[in-house]
C-alpha positions as CSV (number, residue, x, y, z in Angstrom):
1,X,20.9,23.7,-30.5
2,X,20.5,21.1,-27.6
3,X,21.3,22.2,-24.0
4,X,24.7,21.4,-23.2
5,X,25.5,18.5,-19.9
6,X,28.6,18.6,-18.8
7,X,29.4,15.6,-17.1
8,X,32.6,15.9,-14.4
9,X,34.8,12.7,-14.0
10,X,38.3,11.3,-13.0
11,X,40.1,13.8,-10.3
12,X,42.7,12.7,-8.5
13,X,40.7,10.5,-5.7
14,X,41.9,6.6,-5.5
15,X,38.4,6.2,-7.5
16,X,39.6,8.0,-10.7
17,X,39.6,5.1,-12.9
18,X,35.9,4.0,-11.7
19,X,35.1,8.1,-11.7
20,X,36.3,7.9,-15.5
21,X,34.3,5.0,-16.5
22,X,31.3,6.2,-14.7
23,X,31.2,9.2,-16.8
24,X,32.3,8.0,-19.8
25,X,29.2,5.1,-19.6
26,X,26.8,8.5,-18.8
27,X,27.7,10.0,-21.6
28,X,27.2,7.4,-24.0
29,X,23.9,6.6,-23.0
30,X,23.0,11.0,-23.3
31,X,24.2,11.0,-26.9
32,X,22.6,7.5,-27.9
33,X,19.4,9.8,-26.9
34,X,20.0,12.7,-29.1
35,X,19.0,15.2,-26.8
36,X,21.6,17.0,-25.6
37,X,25.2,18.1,-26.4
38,X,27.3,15.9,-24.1
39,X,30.8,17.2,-23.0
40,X,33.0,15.5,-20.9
41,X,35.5,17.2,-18.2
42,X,38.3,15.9,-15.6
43,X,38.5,17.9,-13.0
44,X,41.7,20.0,-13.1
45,X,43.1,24.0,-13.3
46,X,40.9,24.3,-16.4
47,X,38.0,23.3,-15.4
48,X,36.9,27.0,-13.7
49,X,37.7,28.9,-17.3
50,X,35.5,26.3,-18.7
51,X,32.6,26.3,-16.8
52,X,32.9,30.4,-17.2
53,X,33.4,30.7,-21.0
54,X,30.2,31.5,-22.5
55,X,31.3,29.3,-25.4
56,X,31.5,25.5,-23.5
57,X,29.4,26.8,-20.2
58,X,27.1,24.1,-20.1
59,X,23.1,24.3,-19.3
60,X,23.6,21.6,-16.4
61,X,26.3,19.3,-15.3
62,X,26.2,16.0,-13.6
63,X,29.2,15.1,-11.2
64,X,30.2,11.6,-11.2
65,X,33.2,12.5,-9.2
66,X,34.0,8.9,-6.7
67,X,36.2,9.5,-3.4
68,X,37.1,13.0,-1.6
69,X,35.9,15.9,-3.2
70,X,33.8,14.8,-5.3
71,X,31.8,13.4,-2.7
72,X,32.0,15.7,0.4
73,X,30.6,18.7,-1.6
74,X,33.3,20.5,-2.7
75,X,32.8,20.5,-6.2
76,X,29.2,21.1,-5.2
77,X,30.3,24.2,-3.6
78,X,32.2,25.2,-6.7
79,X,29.2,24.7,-8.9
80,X,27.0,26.5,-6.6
81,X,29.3,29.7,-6.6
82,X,29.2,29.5,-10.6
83,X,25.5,29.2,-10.3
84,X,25.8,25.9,-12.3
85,X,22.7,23.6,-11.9
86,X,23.8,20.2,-10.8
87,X,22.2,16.9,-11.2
88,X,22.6,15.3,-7.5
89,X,22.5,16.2,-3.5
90,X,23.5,19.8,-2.2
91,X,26.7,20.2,-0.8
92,X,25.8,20.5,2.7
93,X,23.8,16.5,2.1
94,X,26.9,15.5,0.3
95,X,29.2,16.2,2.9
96,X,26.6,14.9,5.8
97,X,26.3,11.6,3.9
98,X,30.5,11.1,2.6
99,X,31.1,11.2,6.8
100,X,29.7,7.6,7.3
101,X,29.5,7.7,11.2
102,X,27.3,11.6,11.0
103,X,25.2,9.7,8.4
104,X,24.5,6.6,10.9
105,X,23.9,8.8,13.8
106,X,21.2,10.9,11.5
107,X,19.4,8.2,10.6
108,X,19.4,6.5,13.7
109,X,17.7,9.4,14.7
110,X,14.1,8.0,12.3
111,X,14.1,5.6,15.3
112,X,12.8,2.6,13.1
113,X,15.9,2.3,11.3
114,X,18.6,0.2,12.5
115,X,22.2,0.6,11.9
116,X,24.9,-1.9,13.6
117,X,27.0,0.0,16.7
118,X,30.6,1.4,16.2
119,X,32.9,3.6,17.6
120,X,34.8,6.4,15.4
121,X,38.8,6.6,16.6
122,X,41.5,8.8,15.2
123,X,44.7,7.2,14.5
124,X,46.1,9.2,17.3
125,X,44.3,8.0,20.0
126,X,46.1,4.2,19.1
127,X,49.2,5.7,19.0
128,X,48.8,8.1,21.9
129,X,47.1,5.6,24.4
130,X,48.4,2.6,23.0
131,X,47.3,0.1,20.2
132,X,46.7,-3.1,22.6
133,X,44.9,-1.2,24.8
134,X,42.1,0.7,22.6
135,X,41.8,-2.8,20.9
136,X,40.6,-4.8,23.9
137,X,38.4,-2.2,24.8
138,X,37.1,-2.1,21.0
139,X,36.8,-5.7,21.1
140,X,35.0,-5.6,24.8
141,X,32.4,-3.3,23.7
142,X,31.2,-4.2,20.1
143,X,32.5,-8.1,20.4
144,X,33.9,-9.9,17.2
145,X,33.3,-10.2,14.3
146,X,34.3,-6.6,13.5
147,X,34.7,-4.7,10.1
148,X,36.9,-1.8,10.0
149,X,36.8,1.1,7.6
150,X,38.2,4.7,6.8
151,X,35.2,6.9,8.2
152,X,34.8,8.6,4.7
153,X,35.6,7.0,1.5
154,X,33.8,4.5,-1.0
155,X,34.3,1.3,-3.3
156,X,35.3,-0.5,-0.3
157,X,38.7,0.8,0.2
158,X,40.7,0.2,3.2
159,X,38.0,-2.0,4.8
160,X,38.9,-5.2,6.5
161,X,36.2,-7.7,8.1
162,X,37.9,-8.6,11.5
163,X,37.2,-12.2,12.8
164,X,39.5,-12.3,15.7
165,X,41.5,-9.8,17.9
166,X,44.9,-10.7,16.2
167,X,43.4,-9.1,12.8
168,X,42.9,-5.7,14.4
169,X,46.6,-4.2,14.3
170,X,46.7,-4.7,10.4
171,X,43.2,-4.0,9.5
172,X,43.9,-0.7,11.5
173,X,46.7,-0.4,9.3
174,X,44.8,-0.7,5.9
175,X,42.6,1.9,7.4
176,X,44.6,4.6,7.9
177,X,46.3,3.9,4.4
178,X,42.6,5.9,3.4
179,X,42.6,8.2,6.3
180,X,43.2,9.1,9.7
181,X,39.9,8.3,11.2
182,X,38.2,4.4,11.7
183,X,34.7,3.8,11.9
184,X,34.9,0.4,13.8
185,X,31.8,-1.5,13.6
186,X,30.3,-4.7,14.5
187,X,29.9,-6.6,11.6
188,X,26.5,-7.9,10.7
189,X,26.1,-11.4,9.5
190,X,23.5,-11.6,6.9
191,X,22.2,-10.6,3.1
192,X,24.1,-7.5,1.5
193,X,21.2,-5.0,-0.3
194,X,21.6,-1.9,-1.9
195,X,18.8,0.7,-2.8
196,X,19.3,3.2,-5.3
197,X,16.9,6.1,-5.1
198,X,16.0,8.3,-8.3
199,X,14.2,11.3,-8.9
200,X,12.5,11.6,-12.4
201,X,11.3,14.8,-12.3
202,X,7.9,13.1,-11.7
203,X,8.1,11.0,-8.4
204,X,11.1,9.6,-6.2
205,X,11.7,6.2,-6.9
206,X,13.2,3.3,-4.8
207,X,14.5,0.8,-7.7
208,X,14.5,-3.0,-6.4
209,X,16.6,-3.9,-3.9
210,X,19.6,-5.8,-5.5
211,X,21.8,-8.7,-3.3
212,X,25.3,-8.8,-3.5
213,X,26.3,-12.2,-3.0
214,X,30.4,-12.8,-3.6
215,X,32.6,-15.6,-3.1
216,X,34.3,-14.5,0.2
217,X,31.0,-13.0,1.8
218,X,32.8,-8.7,1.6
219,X,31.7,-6.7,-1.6
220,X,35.4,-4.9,-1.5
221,X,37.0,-3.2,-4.2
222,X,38.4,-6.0,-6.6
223,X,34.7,-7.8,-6.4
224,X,32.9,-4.2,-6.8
225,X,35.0,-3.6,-10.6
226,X,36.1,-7.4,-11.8
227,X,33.2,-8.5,-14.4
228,X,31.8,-11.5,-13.2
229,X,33.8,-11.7,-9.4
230,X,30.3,-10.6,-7.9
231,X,26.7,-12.3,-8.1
232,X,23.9,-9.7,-8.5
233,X,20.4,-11.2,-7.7
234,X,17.3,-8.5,-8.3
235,X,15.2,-8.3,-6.7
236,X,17.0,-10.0,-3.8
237,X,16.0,-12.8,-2.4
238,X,14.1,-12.0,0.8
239,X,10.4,-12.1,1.4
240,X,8.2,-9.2,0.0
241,X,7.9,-7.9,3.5
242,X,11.1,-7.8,4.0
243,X,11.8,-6.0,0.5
244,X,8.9,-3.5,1.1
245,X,10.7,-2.8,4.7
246,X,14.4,-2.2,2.9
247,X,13.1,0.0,0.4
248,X,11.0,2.0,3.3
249,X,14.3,2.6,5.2
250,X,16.2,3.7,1.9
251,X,14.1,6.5,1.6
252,X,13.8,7.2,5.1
253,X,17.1,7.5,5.2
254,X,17.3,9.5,1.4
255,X,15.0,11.8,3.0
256,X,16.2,12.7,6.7
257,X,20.0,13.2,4.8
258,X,18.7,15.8,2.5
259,X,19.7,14.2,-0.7
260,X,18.4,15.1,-4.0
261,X,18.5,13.4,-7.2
262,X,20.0,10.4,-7.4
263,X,21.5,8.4,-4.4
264,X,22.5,4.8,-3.4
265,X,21.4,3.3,0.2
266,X,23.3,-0.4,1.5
267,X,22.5,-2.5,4.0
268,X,22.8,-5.9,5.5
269,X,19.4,-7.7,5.8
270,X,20.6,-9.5,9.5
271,X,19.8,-13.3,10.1
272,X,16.8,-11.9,11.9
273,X,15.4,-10.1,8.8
274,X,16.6,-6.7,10.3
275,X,17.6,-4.0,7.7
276,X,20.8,-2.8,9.1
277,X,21.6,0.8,7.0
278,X,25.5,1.0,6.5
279,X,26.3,4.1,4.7
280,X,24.8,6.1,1.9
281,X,26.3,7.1,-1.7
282,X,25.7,10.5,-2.9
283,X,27.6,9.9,-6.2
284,X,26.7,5.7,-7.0
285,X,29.1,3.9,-9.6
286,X,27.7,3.9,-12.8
287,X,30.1,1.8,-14.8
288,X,28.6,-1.5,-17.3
289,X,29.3,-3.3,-13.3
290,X,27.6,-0.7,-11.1
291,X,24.8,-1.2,-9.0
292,X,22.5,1.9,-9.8
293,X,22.3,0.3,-13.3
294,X,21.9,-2.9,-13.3
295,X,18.8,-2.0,-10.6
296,X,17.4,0.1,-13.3
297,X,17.4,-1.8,-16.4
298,X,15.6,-4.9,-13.8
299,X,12.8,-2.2,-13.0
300,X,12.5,-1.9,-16.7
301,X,14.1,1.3,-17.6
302,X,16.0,2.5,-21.0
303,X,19.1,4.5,-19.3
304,X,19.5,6.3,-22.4
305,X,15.7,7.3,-21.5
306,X,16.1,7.3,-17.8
307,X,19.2,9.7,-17.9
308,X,17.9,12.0,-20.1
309,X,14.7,12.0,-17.7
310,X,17.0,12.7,-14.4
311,X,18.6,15.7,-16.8
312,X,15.4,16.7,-18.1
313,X,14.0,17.1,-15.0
314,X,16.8,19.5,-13.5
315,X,16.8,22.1,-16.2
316,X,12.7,22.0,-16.1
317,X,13.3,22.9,-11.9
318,X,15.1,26.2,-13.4
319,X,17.5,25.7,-10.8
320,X,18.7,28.8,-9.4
321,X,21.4,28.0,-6.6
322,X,21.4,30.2,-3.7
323,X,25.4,30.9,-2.9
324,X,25.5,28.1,0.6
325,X,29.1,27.5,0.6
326,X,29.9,25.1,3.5
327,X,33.0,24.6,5.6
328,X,35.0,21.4,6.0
């Protein structure tokens, strides 16, 4: 009988339908490969009794869980108490790398990798100290333009690009519909690049660096899932050194997280030729629009092949996971 993957999708996160589509996608391409028996799970109050029944326990499972939990390691956790191998980063990377300013201040820490300055501010310092007066000091410090965003989260959601003071009150406002936290940074003019990062079993491998180039100049939600809003140009269009130096700092930056697996690196090339590292995806989109994908099938990969290497690879580790639940 094939070993049984049991890919985990959908939750309740504001990603659900791009979680769902993720997985489903997976899926297709592991049983177009006849290797393995492919199950496929939301994540819900049977989920526990499934993973424990010796009749649909699976060999390995593959979380392509977007937003919240499925990112900050919680799930991680749950697979690691069940002893569950796991294609993707421990739960102690995960929730490192879902908490965008700790992920900038890490690898900040490589030295030659650059990310753009921000500030990190509750929503109840605004309302405690006053809105006006936290803006003008935002504004003082980091100068315009600015881009706010929730200070965990993905696909974009609640991020505004600020251009002039007045904008702040309801970017801030869009924020916080995400979470209580902003990461306010100063937003870098230039080339958007992603990096996806993949481990085979048999080396790590930095896929080409793909540009994002869309028609209001911000890769936010509607752009990142509407076939055809978004221009992807791969490899992107920057000199080879330039290339060589993005794809250095993605796994620089894979590597002083801790991930494992499978991971997604963005950045904004600046107008000097600067790689500027903005945040790191433990779980990458996977749908027919995602990044990770398209990357792949450039560098000249069959997913049905190169998925069923990634899982491959995992149950050949024999992973036994040592019980590291974190806290939160």
């Amino acid at each position: 009988m094939n070993p049984r993957v049991l890919i985990l999708c959908g939750g309740l996160s504001h990603e659900r339908d791009v979680s769902l589509s993720s997985g489903h996608r997976v899926a297709g391409f592991l049983e177009e490969s006849g290797q393995w028996t492919v199950d496929v799970h939301d994540v819900d109050s049977t989920l526990v009794d499934y993973l424990t029944d010796p009749a649909t326990r699976p060999d390995v499972v593959w979380p392509l869980l977007h937003g919240s939990y499925g990112e900050d390691g919680s799930i991680r956790d749950v697979l690691e108490m069940l002893d569950l191998p796991y294609i993707g980063s421990r739960a102690k990377a995960s929730t490192l790398a879902w908490n965008k300013p700790v992920a900038k201040n890490i690898v900040r820490k490589i030295g030659r990798v650059h990310t753009p300055h921000s500030v990190t501010l509750p929503q109840d310092v605004f309302r405690e100290l006053g809105v006006q007066s936290i803006i003008r000091l935002v504004v003082d410090a980091l100068g315009l333009p600015l881009i706010v965003k929730p200070h965990k989260g993905g696909s974009a959601l609640g991020c505004t690009v600020v251009r002039e003071a007045e904008q702040m009150p309801q970017a801030l406002v869009d924020c916080f519909a995400y979470g209580d936290t902003a990461l306010i940074e100063h937003f870098v003019e230039g080339t958007e690049v992603s990096v996806s990062i993949l481990d085979t079993g048999d080396e790590i491998i930095a896929l080409p660096p793909i540009e994002i180039s869309t028609p209001s100049g911000v890769y936010d939600y509607s752009e990142r899932y509407t076939p055809g809003a978004t221009e992807f140009i791969v490899p992107a269009r920057l000199d080879e050194e330039t290339l060589e130096r993005v794809k250095e700092d993605a796994l620089s930056a894979y590597q002083v997280l801790g991930l494992r697996d499978i991971a997604r690196m963005d950045f904004i090339v600046d107008l000097d030729g600067v790689p500027q590292f903005m945040e790191a995806n433990v779980t990458p989109g996977m749908t027919d629009v995602s990044i990770l994908p398209r990357e792949a099938v450039a560098a000249g990969f069959n997913l049905s092949e190169l998925y069923s290497r990634m899982v491959r690879a995992v149950l050949d580790e024999h992973r036994n996971v040592p019980h590291e639940v974190t806290s939160r």
